[in-house]
C-alpha positions in Angstrom: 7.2 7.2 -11.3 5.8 10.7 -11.2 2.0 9.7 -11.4 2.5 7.8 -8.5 4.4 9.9 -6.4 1.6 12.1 -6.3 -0.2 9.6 -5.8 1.5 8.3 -2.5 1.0 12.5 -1.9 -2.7 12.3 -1.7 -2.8 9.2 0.6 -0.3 11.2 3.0 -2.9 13.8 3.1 -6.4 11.3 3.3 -4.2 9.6 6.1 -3.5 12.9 7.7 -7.2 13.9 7.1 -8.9 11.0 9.1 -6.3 9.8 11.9 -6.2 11.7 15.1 -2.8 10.7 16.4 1.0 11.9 15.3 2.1 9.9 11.9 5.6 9.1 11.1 6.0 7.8 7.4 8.7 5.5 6.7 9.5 5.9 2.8 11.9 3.5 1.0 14.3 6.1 -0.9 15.5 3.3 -3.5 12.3 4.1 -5.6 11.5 7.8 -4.8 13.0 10.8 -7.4 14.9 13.5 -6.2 12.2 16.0 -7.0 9.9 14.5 -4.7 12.2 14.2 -2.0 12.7 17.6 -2.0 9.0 18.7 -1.8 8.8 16.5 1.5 9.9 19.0 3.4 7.3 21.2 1.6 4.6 18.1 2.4 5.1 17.9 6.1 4.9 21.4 7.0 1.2 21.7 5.6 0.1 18.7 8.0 0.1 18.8 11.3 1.9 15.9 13.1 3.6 14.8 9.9 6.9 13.4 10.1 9.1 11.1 7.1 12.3 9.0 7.5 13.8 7.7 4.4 14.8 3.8 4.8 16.7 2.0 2.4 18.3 -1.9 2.3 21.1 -2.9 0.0 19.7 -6.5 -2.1 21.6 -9.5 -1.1 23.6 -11.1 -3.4 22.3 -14.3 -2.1 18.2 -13.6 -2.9 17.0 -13.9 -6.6 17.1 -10.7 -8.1 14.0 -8.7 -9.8 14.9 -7.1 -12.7 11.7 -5.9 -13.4 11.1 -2.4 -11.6 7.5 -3.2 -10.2 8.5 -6.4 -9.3 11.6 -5.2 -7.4 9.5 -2.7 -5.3 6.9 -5.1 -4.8 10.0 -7.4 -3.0 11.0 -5.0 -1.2 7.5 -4.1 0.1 7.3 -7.9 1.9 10.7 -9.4 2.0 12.6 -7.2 4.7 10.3 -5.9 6.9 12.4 -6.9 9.8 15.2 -5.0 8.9 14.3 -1.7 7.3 12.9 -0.1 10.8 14.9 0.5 14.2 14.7 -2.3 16.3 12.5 0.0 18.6 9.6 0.3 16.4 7.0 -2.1 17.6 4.3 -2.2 14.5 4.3 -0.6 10.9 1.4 0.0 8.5 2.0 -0.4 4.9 -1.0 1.2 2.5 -0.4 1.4 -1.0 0.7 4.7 -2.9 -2.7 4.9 -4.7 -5.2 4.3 -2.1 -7.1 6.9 -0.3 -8.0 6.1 3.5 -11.4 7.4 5.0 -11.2 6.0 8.7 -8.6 6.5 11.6 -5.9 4.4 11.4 -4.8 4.0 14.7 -8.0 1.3 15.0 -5.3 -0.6 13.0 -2.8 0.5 15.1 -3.8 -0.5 18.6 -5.4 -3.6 16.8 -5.5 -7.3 18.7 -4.0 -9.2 15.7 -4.1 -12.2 18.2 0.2 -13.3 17.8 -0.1 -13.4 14.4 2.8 -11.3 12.2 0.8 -9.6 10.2 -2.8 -8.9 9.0 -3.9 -8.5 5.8 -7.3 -7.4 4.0 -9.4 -10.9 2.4 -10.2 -9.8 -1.2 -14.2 -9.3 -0.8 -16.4 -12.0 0.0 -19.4 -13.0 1.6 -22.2 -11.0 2.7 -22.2 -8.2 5.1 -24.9 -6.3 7.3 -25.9 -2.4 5.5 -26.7 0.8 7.8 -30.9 -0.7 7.0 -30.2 -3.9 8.0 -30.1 -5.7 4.8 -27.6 -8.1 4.2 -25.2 -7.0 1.2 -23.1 -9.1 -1.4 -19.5 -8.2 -1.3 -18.1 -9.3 -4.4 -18.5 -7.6 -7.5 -20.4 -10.4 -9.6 -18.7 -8.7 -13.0 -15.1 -9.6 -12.4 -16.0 -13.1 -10.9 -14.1 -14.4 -13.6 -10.5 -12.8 -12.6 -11.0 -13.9 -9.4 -7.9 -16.8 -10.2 -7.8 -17.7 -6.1 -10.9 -19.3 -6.7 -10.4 -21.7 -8.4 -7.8 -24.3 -9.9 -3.8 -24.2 -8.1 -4.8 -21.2 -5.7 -8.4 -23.1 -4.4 -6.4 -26.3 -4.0 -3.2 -24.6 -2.3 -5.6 -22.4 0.2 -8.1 -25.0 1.5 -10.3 -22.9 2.3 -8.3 -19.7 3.8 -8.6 -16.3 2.4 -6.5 -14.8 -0.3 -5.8 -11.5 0.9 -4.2 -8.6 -0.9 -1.5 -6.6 -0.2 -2.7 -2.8 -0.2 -3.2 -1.9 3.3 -1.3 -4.3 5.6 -0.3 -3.8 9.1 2.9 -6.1 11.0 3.6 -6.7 14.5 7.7 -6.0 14.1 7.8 -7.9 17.5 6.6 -10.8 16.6 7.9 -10.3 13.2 11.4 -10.8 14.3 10.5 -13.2 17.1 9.0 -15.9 14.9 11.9 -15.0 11.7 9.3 -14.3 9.6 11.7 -12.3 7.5 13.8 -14.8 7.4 11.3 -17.9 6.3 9.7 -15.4 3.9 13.1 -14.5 1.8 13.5 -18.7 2.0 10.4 -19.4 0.4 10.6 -16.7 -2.2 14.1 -18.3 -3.2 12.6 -21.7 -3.7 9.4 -20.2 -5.3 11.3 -17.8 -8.0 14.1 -20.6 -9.5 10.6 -20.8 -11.5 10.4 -17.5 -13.3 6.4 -17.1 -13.9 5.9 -18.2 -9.9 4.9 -15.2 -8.1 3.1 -13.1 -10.5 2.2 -10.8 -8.1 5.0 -11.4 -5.9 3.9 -8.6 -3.0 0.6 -10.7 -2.5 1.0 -14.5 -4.0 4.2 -14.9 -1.6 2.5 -13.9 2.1 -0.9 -16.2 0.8 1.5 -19.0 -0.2 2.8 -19.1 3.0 0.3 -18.8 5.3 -0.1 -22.5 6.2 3.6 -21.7 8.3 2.9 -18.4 8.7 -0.7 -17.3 9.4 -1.9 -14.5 8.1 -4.6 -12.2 10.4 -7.7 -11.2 8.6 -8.3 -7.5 8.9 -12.3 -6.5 8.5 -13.2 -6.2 4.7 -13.8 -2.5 5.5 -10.2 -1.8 5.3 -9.6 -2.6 2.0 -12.4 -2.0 -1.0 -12.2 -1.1 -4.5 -14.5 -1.1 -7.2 -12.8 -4.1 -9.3 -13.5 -6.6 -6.7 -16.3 -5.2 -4.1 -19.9 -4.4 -4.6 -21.0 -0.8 -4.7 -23.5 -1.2 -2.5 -20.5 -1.6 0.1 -18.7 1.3 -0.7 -20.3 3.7 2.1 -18.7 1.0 4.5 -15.6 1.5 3.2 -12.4 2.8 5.2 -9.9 3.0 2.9 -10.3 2.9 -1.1 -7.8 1.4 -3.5 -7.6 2.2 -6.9 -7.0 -1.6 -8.3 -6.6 -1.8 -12.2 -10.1 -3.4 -13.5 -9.1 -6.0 -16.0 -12.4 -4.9 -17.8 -11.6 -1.6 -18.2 -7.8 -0.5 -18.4 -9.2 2.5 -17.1 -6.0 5.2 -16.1 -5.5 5.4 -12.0 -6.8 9.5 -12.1 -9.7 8.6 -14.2 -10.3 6.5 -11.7 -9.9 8.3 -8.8 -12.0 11.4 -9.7 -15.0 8.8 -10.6 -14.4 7.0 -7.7 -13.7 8.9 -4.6 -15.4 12.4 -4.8 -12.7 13.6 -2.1 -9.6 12.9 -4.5 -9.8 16.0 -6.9 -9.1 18.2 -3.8 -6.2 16.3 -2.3 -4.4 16.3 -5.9 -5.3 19.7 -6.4 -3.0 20.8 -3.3 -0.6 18.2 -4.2 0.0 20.1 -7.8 -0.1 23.4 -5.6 2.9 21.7 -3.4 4.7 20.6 -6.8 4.0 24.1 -8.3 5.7 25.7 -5.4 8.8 23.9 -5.1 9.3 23.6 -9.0 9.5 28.0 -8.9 11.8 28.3 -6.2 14.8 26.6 -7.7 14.0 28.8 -11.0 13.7 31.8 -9.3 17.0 31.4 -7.5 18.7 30.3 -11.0 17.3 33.9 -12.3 18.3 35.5 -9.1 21.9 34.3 -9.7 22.1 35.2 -13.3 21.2 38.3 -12.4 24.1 38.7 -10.3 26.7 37.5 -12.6 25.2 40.0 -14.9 25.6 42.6 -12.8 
């Protein structure tokens, strides 16, 4: 939708903001409006080194169709990653329309993910050394009780690995497409989904399901935190910040964001500029045409 088009908007710019190197953003058009296709144009030439390449991939008949519109973007966010890119890209980094990066990515990037696929983000756990040298609590003791991975199917089907989640993720397309990763994935999720209420959050649950064939790298904690399930007292450690619904709460994503990360306001604020812009021009060259036939 709208909302989260801007969204995606602001984490162009936070990217943009932090990360030295060129960035090319691969956007998949099958979800986008036509209205904010248009104001790409608009969007890149206010960033330096900005480029974006729409990408798009027609559903197989064969695979188990979404009909659910969140569900059917979170598919196609994890099942064809080997064949939405040109075969000369070597690695891709996904990161979530409504998350707000703070650190370079190219650390990512140029990252030793040690043969593995792909490399996800645990959910936060553990403890962690602060800039005094006290050792901090990750988790955030007051949604201990949604944390569903640990405990009952999830505990049992993990044995001891990490759930991860699916905000920020980075994939080696190389060994992507040399192990068939794609192609075990879409398998699984067949088998999984002839069971309608398997996969409830399909972008996440079908990667940590699979890990046992297909291990999963674990990127540092620092890449991924938001307030739901990590500690405040890790926040300054944080290089990227997702806005994750709190299932205490319901609290609306820009609520959020402006309580959250002080930076946000600013990058929406030029986002609305952008939008302001591009909305005039066509109206201006409607009024400039009336005009015309007028005269």
């Amino acid at each position: 939708g709208h909302l989260y088009e801007r969204l995606l908007a602001v984490m162009v710019m936070s990217v943009r903001n932090h990360t030295r190197c060129p960035l090319h953003f691969w956007l998949v058009s099958n979800f986008l409006s036509p209205q904010f296709t248009e104001l790409l144009p608009g969007l890149a030439s206010t960033m330096e080194g900005v480029t974006f390449d729409l990408v798009s991939f027609k559903w197989p008949s064969w695979l188990n169709y979404q009909q659910e519109k969140q569900r059917l973007i979170w598919a196609y966010k994890i099942l064809f990653l080997d064949v939405l890119f040109p075969m000369d890209i070597p690695r891709v980094i996904f990161v979530d329309s409504d998350l707000v990066v703070r650190a370079d990515l190219r650390e990512l990037w140029d990252l030793d993910m040690q043969g593995r696929a792909y490399g996800f983000t645990p959910f936060c756990h553990g403890t962690v050394e602060g800039p005094d040298g006290q050792m901090l609590q990750r988790k955030n003791s007051n949604t201990s009780g949604f944390r569903f991975w640990d405990a009952g199917y999830w505990k049992s089907h993990l044995r001891e690995k990490p759930y991860h989640i699916s905000a920020l993720f980075v994939v080696d397309l190389l060994e992507f497409r040399r192990q068939s990763v794609g192609d075990e994935l879409r398998a699984t999720y067949n088998q999984l989904t002839r069971d309608p209420s398997s996969l409830a959050n399909l972008d996440q649950d079908l990667p940590n399901y699979a890990q046992h064939s297909i291990p999963m790298f674990s990127l540092p904690q620092e890449w991924l935190w938001c307030e739901t399930w990590c500690s405040n007292v890790t926040k300054p450690l944080a290089k990227a910040v997702d806005l994750c619904q709190n299932p205490l709460t319901k609290e609306p994503k820009t609520t959020m964001a402006r309580r959250v990360i002080p930076e946000w306001n600013d990058y929406h604020l030029r986002v609305l500029a952008l939008q302001a812009a591009a909305e005039s021009t066509p109206r201006q060259s409607a009024k400039s045409q009336a005009h015309r036939q007028e005269l």
